[in-house]
C-alpha positions in Angstrom: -103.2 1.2 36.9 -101.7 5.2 37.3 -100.0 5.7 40.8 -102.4 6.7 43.4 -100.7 10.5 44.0 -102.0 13.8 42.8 -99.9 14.5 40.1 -100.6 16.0 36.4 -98.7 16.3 33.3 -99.3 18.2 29.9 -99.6 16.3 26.6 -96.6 16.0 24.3 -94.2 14.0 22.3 -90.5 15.1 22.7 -88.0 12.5 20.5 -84.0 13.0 19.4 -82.4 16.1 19.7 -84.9 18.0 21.2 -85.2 16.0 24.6 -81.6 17.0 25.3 -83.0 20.1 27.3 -85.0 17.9 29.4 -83.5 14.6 29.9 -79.4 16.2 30.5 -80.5 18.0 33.6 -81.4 15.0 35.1 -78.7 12.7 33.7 -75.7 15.5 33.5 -76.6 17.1 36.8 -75.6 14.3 38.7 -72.9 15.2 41.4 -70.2 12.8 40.4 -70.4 14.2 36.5 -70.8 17.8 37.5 -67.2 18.0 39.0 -64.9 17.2 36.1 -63.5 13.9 37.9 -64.7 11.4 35.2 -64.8 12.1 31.6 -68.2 12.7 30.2 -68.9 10.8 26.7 -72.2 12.4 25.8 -73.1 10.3 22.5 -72.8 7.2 22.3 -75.3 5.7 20.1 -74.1 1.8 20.8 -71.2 1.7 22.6 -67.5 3.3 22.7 -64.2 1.6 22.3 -62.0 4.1 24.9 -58.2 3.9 23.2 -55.2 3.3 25.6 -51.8 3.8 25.0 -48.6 2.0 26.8 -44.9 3.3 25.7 -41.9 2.1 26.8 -37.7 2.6 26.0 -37.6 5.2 23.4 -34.6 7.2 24.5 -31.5 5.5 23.2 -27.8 6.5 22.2 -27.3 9.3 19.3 -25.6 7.8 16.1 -25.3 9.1 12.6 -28.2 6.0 11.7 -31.9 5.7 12.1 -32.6 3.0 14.7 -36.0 2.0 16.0 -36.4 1.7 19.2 -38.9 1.6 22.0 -43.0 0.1 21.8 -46.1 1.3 21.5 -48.8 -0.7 22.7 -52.5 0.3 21.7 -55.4 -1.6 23.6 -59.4 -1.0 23.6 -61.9 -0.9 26.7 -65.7 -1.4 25.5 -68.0 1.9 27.1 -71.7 0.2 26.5 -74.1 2.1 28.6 -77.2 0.2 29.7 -80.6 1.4 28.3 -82.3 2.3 31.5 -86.0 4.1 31.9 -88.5 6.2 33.9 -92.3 5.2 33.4 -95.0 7.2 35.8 -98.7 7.0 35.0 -100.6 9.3 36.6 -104.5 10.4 37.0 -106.4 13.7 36.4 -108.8 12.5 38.6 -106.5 13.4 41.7 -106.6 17.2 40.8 -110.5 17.2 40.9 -110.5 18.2 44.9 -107.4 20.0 44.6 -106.7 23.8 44.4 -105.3 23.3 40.7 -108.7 22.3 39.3 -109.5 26.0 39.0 -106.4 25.9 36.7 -108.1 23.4 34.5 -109.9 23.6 31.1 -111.5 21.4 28.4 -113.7 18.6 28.8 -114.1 16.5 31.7 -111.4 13.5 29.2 -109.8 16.7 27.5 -109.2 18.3 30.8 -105.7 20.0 31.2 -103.1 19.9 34.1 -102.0 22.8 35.5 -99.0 24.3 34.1 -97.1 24.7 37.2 -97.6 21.9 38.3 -96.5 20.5 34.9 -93.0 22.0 35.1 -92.9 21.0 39.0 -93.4 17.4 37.9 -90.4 17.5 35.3 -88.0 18.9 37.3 -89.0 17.2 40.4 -88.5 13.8 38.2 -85.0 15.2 36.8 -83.6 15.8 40.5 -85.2 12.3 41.6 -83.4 10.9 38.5 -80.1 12.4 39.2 -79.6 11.2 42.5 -80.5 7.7 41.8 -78.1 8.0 38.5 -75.2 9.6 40.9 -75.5 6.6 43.2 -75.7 4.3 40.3 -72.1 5.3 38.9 -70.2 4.5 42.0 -72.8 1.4 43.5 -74.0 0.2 40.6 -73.8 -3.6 40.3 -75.3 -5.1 36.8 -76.8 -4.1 33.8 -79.9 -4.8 34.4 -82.8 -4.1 36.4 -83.0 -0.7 36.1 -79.2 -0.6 37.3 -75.5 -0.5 35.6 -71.9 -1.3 36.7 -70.5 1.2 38.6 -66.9 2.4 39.2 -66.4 1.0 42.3 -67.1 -3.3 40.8 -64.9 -1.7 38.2 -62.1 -1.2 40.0 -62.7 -4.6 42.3 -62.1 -6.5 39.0 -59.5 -4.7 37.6 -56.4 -6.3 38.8 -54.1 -3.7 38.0 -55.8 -0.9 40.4 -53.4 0.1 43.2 -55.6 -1.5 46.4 -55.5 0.3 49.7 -57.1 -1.8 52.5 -59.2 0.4 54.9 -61.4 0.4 57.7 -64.3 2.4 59.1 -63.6 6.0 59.2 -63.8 8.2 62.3 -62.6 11.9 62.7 -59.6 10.7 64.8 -58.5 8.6 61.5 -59.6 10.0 58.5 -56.1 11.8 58.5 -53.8 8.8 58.5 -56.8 6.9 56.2 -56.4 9.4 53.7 -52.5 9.0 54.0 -52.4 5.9 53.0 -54.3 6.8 50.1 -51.7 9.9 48.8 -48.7 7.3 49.6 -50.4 4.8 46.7 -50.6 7.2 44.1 -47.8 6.2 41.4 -45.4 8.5 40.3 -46.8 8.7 36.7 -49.7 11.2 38.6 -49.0 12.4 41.9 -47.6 15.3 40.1 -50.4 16.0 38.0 -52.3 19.0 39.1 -54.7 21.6 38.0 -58.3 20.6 36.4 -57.2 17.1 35.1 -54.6 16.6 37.6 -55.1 13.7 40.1 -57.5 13.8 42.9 -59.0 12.1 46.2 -62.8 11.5 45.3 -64.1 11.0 49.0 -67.7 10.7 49.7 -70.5 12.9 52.1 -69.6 10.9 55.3 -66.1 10.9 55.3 -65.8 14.7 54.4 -67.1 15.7 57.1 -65.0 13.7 59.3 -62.5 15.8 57.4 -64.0 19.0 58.5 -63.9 17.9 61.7 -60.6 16.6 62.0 -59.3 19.6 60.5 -61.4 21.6 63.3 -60.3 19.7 66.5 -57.2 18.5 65.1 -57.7 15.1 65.8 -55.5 12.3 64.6 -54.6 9.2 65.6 -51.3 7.3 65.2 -49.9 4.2 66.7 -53.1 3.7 68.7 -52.4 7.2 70.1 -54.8 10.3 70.0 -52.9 13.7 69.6 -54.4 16.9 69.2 -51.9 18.8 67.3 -54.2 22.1 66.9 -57.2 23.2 64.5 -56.4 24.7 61.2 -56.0 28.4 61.2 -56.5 28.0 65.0 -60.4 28.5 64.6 -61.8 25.5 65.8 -64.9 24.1 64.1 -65.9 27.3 63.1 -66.0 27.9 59.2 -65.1 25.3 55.8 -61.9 24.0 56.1 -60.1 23.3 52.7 -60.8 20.4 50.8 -57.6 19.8 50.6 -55.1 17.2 51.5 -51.2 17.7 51.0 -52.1 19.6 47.8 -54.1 17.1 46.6 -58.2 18.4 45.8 -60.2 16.5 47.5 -63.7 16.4 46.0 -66.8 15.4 47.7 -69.0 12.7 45.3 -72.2 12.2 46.9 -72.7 8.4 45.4 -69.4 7.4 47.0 -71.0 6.0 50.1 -68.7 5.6 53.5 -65.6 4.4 53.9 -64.2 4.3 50.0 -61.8 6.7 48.7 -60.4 6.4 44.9 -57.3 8.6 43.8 -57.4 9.2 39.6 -57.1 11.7 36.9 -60.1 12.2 35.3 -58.8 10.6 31.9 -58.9 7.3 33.9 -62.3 7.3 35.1 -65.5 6.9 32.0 -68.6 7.6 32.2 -71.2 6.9 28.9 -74.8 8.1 27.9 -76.6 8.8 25.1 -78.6 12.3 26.0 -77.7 14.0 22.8 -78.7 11.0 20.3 -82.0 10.3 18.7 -82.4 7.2 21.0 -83.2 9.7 23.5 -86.9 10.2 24.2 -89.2 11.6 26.2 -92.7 11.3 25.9 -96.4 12.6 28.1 -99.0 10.5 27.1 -102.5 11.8 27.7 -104.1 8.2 27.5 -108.0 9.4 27.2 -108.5 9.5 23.5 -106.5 6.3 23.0 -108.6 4.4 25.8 -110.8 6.8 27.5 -109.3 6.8 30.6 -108.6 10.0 32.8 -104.4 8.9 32.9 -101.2 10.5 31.7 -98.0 8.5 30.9 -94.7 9.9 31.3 -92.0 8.5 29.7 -88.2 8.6 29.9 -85.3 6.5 27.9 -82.1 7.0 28.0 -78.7 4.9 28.5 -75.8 5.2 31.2 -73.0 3.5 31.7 -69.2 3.1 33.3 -65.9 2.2 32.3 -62.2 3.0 33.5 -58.4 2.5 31.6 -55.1 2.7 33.2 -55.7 1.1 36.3 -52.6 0.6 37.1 -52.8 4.6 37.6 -56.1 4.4 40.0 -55.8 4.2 43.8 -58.9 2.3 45.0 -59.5 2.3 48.7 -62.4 0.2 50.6 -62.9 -1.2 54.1 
């Protein structure tokens, strides 16, 4: 039965390569991957072994002899992104009252869909798709249903992952909150910096609280609420920097509230298959296959989550 909503669609078969230009703005527009804090793996066809390396006790006293020393330990961690899908069926019959129908030619099965409202459809879908794709990668719980693991039941399972226990985040906290984040990061990162460097991946919620912490110059320690002054003494009024002890911090609109994670980007995986021929995407005009007035549209694609090193990953969660 097509959805009960006046919408159109043109007819088309779009397969492989050529649906990269309209399946990656959806997919590769989400927040999370727009940012460079994961690394992007754009085609994997099946799934992706992501090589990790561990070295230890290679510096040793000079001699006049060769002698071995130190270990190199190689291990693999298994990308497989989830096939996942968008299917909409739609009816011409809802543009017959409508403004578009003077748009329309052809015969009443053959009838076209306006092409405005054609391209309105796709993008509208691509932006609907990228938010629930952004959420996905940090909430995501299975692979299946129409969902995939995320990064944040990653992290929970990974034993290795420096754990930060937290609370519910206010204004007059967020400051000492997101201290105890920067005092977790190991050593091996905290001085990485620049566009792989480390970073505090916070999400809507609790940058704002930073904002306005920042503003008032709230904080509150030992149960006590000081107001030590707003930054640049200007109150609430403009952005403050995102920005804490040097550290970027960078808003990922999946995140949720009350979860911070401290990483490189190297550390943190994300996996789809956009720019393979299992990508599709396909408009179905359905009336010379069964006469009826409805369009298909039709979107495959995978997605999928993985992160190494976690002994290098700060994870914090109330």
């Amino acid at each position: 039965m097509a959805t009960s909503v006046p919408n159109g669609i043109y007819t088309g078969n779009y397969a492989g390569e050529k649906a990269a230009g309209y399946i990656a703005p959806a997919v590769l527009s989400a927040n999370t991957l727009a940012q460079n804090v994961v690394t992007v793996h754009e085609n994997i066809a099946y799934r992706l072994n992501v090589r990790r390396m561990t070295t230890t006790g290679f510096l040793q006293a000079g001699s006049c002899d060769f002698s071995d020393s130190g270990t190199v330990n190689l291990a693999d961690v298994v990308l497989e992104p989830t096939e996942l899908a968008v299917n909409l069926e739609l009816c011409k019959k809802d543009f017959d009252n409508q403004w578009e129908s003077l748009e329309r030619r052809g015969s009443w099965l053959g009838q076209e869909v306006p092409q405005d409202f054609q391209t309105f459809l796709v993008d509208r879908l691509n932006a609907l798709t990228a938010k629930d794709i952004e959420t996905k990668i940090w909430q995501g719980s299975a692979n299946t249903g129409g969902d995939f693991i995320g990064l944040f039941s990653r992290l929970a399972a990974d034993s290795d992952v420096v754990d930060v226990s937290g609370t519910t985040i206010t204004d007059a906290n967020v400051i000492p909150e997101m201290a105890k984040v920067v005092d977790a990061i190991p050593e091996a990162i905290y001085s990485e910096r620049g566009e792989n460097g480390v970073k505090i991946l916070v999400g809507i919620k609790t940058a704002k609280l930073y904002q306005r912490a920042l503003g008032y110059g709230l904080i509150t320690q030992a149960g006590s609420t000081y107001a030590p002054g707003s930054i640049g003494n200007e109150s609430v009024v403009g952005a403050k920097p995102l920005d804490f002890e040097g550290i970027p911090i960078v808003v990922c609109n999946g995140m949720g509230d009350n979860k911070m994670v401290a990483s490189v980007p190297g550390n943190l995986h994300f996996g789809t298959n956009v720019l393979t021929d299992f990508t599709e995407m396909e408009i179905i005009d359905r009336a010379p296959i069964d006469g009826s007035r409805n369009f298909r549209f039709v979107q495959r694609f995978t997605c999928g989550t993985q992160i190494t090193n976690g002994a290098e990953i700060v994870y914090y969660t109330a």
